[in-house]
MARBA-3410 file (N, C-alpha, C, O; in Angstrom, 1 decimal):
51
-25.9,-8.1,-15.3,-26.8,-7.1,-15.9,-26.1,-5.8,-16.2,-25.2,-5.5,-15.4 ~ -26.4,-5.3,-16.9,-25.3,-4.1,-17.9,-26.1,-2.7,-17.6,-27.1,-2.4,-18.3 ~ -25.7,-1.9,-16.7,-26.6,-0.7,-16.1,-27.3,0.3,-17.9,-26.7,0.6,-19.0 ~ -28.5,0.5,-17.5,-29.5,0.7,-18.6,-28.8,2.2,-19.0,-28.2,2.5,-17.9 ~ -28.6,3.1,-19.6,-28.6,4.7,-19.9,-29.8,5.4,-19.6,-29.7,6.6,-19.6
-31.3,5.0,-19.2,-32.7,5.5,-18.9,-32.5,4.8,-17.3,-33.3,5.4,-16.6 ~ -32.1,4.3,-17.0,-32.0,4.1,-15.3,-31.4,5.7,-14.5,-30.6,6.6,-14.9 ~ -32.2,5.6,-13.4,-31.6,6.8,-12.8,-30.4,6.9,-12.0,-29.8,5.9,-11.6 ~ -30.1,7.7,-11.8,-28.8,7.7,-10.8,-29.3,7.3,-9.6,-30.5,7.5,-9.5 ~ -28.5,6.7,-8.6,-28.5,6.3,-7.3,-28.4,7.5,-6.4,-28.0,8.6,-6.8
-28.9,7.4,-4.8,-29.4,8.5,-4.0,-27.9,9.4,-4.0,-28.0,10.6,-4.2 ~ -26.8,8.8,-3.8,-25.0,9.4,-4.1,-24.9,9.6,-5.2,-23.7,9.5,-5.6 ~ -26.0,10.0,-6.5,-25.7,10.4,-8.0,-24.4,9.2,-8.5,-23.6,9.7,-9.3 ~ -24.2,8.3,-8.4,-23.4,7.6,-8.9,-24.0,6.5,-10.0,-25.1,6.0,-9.5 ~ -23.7,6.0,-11.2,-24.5,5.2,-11.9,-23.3,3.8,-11.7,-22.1,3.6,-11.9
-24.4,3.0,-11.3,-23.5,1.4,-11.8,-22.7,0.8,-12.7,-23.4,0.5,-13.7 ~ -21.8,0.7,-12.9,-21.4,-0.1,-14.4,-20.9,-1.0,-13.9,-20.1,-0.7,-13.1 ~ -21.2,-2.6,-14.4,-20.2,-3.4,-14.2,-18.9,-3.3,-15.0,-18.8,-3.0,-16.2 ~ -17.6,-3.7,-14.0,-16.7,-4.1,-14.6,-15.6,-5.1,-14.5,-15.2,-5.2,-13.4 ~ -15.0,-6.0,-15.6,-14.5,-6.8,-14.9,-12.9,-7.2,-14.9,-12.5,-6.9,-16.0
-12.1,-7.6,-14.3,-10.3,-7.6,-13.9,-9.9,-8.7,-13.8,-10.6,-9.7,-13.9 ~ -9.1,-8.9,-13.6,-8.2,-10.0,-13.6,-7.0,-9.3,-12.6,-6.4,-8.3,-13.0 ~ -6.6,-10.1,-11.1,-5.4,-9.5,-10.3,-4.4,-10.6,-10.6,-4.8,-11.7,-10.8 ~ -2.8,-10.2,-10.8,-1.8,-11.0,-10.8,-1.2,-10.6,-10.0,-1.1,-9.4,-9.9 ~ -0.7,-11.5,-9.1,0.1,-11.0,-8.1,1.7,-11.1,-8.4,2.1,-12.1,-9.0
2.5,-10.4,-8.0,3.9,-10.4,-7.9,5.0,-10.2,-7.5,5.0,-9.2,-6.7 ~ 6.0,-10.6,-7.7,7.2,-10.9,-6.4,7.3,-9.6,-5.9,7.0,-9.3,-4.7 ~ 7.8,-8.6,-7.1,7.8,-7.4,-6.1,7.7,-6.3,-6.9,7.3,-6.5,-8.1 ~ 8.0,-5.0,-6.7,7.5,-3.6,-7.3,8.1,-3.9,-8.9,7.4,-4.1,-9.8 ~ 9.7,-3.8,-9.1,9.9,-4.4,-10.1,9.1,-5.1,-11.3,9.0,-4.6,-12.4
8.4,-6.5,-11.0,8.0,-7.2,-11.6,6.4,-6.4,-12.5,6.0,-6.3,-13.7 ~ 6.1,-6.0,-11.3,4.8,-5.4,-11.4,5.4,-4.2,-12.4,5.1,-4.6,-13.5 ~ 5.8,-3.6,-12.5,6.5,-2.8,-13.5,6.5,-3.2,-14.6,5.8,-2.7,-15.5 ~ 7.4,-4.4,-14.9,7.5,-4.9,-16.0,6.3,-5.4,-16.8,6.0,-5.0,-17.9 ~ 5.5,-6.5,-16.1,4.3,-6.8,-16.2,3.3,-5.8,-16.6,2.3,-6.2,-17.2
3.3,-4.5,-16.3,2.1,-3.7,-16.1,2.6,-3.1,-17.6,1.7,-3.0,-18.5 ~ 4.1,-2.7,-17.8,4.5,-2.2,-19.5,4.2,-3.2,-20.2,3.5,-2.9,-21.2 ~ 4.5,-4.5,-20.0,4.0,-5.5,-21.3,2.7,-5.4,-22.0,2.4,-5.2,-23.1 ~ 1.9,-5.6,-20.5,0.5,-5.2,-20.8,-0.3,-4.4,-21.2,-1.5,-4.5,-21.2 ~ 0.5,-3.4,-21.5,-0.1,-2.0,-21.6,0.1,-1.8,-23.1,-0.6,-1.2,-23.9
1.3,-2.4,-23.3,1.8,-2.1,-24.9,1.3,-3.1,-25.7,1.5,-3.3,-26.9 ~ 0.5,-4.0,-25.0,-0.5,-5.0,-25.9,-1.6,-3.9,-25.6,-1.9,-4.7,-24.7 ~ -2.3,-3.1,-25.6,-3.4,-2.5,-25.5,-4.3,-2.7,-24.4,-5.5,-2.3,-24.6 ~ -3.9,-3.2,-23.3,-4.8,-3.8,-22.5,-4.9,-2.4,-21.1,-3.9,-1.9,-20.6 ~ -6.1,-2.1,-20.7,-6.5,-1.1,-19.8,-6.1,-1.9,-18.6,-6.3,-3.1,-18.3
-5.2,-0.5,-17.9,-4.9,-1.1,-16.9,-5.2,-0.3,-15.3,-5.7,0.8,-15.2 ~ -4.8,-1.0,-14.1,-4.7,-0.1,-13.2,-3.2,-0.8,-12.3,-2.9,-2.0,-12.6 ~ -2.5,-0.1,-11.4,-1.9,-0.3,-10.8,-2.5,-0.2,-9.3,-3.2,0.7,-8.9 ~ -2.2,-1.4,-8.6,-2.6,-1.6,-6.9,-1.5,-2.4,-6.5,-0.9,-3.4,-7.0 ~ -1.4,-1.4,-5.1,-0.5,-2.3,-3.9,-1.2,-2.4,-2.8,-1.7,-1.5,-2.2
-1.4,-3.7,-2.4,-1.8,-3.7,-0.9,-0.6,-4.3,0.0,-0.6,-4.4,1.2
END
């Protein structure tokens, strides 16, 4: 369900939005590098995470 623009904010003023990702995991910092430029220069929004 797709948060309304007439719904109110939540008691922490924060509004809902769904959103949705896709994680790849990989070998190591490197890769993720490379991977993260490919993807990015196809147009695709990204984020970077390490756990």
């Amino acid at each position: 369900m797709m948060a309304n623009s007439k719904q109110p904010l939540g008691k922490n003023g924060f509004k809902y939005r769904e959103q949705y990702g896709v994680i790849i995991l990989c070998d190591d910092a490197e890769a993720q590098e490379r991977l993260f430029n490919q993807l990015k220069a196809q147009g695709y929004k990204l984020r970077v995470v390490t756990v």
